[in-house]
C-alpha positions as CSV (number, residue, x, y, z in Angstrom):
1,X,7.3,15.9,-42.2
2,X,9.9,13.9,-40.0
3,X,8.1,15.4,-36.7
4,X,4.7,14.6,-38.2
5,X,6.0,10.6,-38.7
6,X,7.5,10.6,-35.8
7,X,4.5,10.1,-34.1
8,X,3.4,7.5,-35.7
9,X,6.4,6.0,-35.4
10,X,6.2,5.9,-31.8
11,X,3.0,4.5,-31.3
12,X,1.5,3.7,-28.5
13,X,5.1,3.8,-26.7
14,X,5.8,7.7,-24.4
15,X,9.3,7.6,-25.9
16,X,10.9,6.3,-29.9
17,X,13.7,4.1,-29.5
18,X,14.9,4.0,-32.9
19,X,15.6,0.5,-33.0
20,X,12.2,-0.6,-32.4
21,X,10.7,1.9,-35.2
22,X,8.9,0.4,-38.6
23,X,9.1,2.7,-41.5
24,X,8.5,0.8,-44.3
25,X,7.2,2.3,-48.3
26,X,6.4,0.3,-51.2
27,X,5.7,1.8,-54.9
28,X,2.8,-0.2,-56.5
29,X,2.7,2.2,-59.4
30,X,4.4,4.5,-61.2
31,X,2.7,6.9,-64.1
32,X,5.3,9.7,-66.0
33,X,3.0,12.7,-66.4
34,X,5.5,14.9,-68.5
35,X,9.0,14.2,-69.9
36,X,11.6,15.5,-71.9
37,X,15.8,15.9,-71.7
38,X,15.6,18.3,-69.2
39,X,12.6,17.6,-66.5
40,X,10.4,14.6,-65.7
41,X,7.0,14.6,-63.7
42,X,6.0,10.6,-62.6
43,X,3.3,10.2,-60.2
44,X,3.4,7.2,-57.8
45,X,0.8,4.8,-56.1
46,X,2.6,4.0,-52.8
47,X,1.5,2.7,-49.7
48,X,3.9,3.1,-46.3
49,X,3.5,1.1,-43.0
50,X,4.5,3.0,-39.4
51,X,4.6,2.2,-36.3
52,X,6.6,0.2,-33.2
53,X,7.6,-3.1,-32.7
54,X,7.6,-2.7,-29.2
55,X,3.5,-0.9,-28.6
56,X,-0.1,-2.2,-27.5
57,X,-1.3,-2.2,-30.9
58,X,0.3,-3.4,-34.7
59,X,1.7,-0.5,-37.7
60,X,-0.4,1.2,-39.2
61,X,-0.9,0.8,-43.4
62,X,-1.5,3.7,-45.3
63,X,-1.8,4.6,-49.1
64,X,-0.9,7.7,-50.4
65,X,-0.3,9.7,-53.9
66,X,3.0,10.9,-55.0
67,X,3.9,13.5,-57.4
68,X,7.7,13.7,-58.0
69,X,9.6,16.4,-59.9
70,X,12.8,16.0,-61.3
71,X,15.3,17.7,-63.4
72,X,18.8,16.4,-65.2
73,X,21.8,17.7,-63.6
74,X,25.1,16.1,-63.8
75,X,24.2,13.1,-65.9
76,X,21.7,11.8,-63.3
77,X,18.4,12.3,-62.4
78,X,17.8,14.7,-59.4
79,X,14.6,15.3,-56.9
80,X,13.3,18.9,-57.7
81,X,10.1,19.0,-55.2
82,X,7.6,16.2,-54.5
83,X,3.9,16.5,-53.2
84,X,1.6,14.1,-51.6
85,X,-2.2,13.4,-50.8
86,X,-4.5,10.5,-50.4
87,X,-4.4,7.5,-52.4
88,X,-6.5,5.1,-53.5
89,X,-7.1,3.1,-50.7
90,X,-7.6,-1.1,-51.7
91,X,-9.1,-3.0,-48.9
92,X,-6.9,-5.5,-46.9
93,X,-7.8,-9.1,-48.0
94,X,-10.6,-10.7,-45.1
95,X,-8.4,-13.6,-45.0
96,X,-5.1,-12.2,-43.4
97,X,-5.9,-10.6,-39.9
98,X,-3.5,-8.2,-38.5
99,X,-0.4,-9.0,-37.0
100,X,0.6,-8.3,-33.2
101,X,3.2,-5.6,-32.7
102,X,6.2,-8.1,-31.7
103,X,5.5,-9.8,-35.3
104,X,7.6,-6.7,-36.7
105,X,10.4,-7.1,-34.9
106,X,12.4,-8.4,-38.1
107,X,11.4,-5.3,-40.3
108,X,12.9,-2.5,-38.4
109,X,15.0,-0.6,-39.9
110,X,18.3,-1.9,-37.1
111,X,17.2,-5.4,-38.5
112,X,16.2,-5.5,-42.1
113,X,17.0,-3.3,-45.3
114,X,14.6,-1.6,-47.9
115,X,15.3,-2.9,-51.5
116,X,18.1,-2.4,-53.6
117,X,17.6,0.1,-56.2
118,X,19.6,-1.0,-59.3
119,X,17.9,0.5,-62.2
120,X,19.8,-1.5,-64.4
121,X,17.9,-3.3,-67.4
122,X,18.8,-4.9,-70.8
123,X,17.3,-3.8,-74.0
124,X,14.3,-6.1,-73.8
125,X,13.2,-4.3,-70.7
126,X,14.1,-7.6,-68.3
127,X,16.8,-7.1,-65.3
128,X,20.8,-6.8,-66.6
129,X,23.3,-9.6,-64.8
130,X,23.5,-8.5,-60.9
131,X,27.0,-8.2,-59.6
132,X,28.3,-11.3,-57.6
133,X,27.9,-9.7,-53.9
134,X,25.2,-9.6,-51.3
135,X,23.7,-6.8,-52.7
136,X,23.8,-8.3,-56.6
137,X,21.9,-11.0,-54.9
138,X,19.6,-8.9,-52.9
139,X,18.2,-7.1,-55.8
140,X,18.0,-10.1,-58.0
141,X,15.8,-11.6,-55.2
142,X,13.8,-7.9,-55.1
143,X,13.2,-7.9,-59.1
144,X,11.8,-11.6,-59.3
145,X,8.9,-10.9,-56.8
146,X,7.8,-7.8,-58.2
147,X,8.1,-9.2,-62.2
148,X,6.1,-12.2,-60.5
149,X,3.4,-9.5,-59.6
150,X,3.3,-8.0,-63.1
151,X,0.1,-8.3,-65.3
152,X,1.8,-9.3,-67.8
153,X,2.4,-12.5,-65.8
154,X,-1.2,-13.7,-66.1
155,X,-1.8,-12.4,-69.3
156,X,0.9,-12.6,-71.9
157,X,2.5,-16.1,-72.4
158,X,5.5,-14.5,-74.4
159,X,6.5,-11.7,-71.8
160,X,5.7,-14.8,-68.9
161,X,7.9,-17.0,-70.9
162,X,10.7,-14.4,-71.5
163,X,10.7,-13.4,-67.8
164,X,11.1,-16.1,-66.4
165,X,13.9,-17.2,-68.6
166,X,15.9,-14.4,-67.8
167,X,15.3,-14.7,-63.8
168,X,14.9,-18.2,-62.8
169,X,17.6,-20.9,-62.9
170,X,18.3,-23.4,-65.8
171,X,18.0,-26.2,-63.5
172,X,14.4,-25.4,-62.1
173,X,13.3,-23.8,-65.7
174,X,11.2,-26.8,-66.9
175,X,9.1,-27.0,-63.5
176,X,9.0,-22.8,-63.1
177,X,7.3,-22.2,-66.8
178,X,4.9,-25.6,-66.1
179,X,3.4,-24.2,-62.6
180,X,3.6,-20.3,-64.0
181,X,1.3,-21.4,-66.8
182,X,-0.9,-23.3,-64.8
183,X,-1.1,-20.1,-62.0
184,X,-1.9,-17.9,-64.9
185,X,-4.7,-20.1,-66.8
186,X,-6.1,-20.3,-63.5
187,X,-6.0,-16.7,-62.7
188,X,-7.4,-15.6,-66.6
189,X,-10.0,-18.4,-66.7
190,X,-11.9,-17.6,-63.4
191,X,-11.5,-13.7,-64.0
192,X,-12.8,-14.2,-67.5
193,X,-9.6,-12.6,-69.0
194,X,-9.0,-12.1,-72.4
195,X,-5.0,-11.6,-73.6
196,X,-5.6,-7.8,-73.0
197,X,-6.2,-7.8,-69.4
198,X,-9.4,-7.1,-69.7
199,X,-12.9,-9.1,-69.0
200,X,-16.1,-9.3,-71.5
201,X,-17.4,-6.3,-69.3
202,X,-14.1,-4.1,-69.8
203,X,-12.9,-4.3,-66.2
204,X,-9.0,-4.7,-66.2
205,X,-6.8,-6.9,-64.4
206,X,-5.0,-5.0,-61.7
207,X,-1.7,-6.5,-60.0
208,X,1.6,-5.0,-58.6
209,X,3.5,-6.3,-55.9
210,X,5.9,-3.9,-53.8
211,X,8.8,-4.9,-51.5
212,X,8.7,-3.4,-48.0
213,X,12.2,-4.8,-46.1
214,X,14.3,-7.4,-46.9
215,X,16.7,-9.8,-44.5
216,X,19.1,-11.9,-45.9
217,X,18.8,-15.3,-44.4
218,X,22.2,-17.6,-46.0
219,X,24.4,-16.0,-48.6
220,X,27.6,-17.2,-50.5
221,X,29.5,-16.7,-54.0
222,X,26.9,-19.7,-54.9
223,X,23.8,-19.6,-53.0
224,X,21.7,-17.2,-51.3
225,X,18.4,-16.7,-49.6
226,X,16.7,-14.0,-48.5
227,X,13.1,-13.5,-46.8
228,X,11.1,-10.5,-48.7
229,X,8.1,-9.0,-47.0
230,X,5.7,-7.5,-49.5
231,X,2.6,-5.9,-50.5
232,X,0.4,-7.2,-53.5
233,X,-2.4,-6.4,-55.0
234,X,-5.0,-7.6,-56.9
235,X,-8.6,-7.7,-59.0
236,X,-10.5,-6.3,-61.6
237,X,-11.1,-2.7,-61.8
238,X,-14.7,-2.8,-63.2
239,X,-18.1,-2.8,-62.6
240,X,-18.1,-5.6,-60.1
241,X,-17.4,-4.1,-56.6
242,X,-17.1,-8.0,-55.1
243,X,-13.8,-8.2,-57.7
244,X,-12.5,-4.8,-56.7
245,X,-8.7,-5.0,-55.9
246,X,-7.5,-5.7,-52.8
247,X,-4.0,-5.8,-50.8
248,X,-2.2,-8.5,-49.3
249,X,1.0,-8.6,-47.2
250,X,3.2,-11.3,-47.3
251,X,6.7,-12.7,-46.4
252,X,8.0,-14.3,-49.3
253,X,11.3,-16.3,-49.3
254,X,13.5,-16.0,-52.4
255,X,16.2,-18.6,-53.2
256,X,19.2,-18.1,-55.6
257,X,21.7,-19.5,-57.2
258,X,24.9,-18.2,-58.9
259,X,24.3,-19.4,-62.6
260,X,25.5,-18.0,-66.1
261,X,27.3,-14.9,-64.9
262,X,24.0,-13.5,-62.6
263,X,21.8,-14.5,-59.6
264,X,18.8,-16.7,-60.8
265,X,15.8,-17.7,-58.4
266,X,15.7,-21.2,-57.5
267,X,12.7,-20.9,-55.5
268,X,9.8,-18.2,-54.9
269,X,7.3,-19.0,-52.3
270,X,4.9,-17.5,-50.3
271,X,5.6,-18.1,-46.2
272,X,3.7,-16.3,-43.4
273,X,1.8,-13.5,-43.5
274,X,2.7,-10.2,-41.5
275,X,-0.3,-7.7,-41.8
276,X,-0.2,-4.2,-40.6
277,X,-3.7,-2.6,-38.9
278,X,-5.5,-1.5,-42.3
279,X,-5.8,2.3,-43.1
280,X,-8.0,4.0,-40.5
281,X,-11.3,6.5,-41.3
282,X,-11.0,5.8,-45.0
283,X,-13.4,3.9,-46.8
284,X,-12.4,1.6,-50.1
285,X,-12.0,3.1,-53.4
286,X,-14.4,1.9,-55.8
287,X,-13.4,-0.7,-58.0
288,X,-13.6,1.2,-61.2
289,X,-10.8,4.1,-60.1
290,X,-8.0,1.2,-60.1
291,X,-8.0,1.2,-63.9
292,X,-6.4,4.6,-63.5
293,X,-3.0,2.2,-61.8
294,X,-3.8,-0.7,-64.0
295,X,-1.8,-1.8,-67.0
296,X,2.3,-3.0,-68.0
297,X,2.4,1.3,-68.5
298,X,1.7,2.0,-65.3
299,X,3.5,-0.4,-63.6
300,X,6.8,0.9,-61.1
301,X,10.6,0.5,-62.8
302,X,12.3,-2.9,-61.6
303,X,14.0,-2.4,-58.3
């Protein structure tokens, strides 16, 4: 497997310097198959992006399905095999056009890190106080996009409401929950979303955002900042091809403050773009096969 991606990691380029490599994978779903004590099957939605900051021509995107075994040994979860095939492929949004290879330069692995993988959540499902280091701070900053890309989001004022309490700070709460509510009525009112997700037709709303790299821009014990590049997607899995879902990549900045024993966002915006070349020979999926990753079930474990 690492002499196959090797290749593409190389590019264009006669030789791999390993500073100039992208290898980037985001989880957009996540769907437990079997489960008890003992063993766990989950099968995940990912889609990776390889290439060279340094070649002729931008990474390449790619979607793929994971099926991941695992068994319990010494009170933790352990990898016990893992297969792969093609996923379902969503199309890149006609409005972003692919970056040029230099673009990447930030999202190598000798200049950026993946996310932080905490696992740690209180018993309402919603991210546990983060530690009061870089890394607290990272992950806080890696949990707030991808709970921004939920469903549940658009669709359930309560969970929106409960979310965003728990990740945002007191001091920007009254103008965070005013402009998520607006975003959301906007989002079910021209889908034609009723509060399960779904439209009159029974196509369901599909969302997920995954984070691909992260690089801190300022941090202190008080403040931090850090610039997220992601994957999203989103549309209706229905009958409407025109609505089918479709992927976006995006830098996102996150700002954070240190506020009630944890990091809280301050800000979460959208910056520029940095698009990979789309998935090559593959047509899109249709529309309808997205309800099979759609839905608060299906959604990936915060980061």
């Amino acid at each position: 497997m690492a002499d196959e991606t090797r290749s593409d990691l190389r590019g264009d380029n006669r030789k791999l310097r390993p500073e100039h490599a992208i290898a980037r994978t985001g989880v957009l779903a996540a769907h437990t198959l079997g489960f008890d004590v003992h063993r766990a099957t989950v099968r995940l939605w990912t889609t990776t992006v390889r290439g060279n900051s340094k070649g002729g021509e931008a990474p390449k995107a790619a979607f793929h399905s994971v099926t991941v075994s695992l068994v319990w040994e010494a009170n933790a979860w352990k990898l016990a095999g893992s297969s792969a095939g093609q996923g379902l492929v969503a199309p890149v949004d006609t409005r972003q056009a692919t970056n040029v290879a230099a673009d990447f330069a930030d999202y190598t692995s000798h200049s950026s890190r993946g996310p932080v993988f905490s696992g740690v959540t209180a018993t309402d499902g919603l991210p546990s106080a983060y530690p009061r280091d870089r890394g607290g701070a990272r992950a806080a900053a890696t949990n707030a996009v991808m709970l921004y890309g939920d469903s549940r989001f658009f669709t359930d004022t309560g969970w929106r409401h409960r979310m965003l309490k728990s990740t945002a700070a007191p001091s920007v709460m009254e103008n965070v929950l005013g402009e998520a509510d607006s975003t959301a009525r906007m989002v079910t009112e021209n889908r034609g979303l009723g509060s399960d997700g779904k439209t009159l037709d029974g196509g369901l709303l599909v969302t997920r955002t995954a984070v691909l790299g992260s690089r801190c821009v300022t941090y202190s014990d008080q403040a931090a900042s850090f610039e997220l590049w992601t994957t999203s997607v989103g549309g209706i899995a229905g009958a409407d091809e025109e609505e089918r879902p479709q992927v976006n990549f995006l830098r996102m900045t996150v700002d954070l403050a240190w506020s009630g024993g944890t990091w809280r966002t301050t800000s979460v915006a959208p910056s520029q773009p940095l698009v990979p070349n789309p998935p090559v020979d593959r047509e899109a999926s249709p529309a309808q096969s997205f309800a099979s990753v759609g839905g608060a079930s299906n959604a990936p474990s915060l980061a």
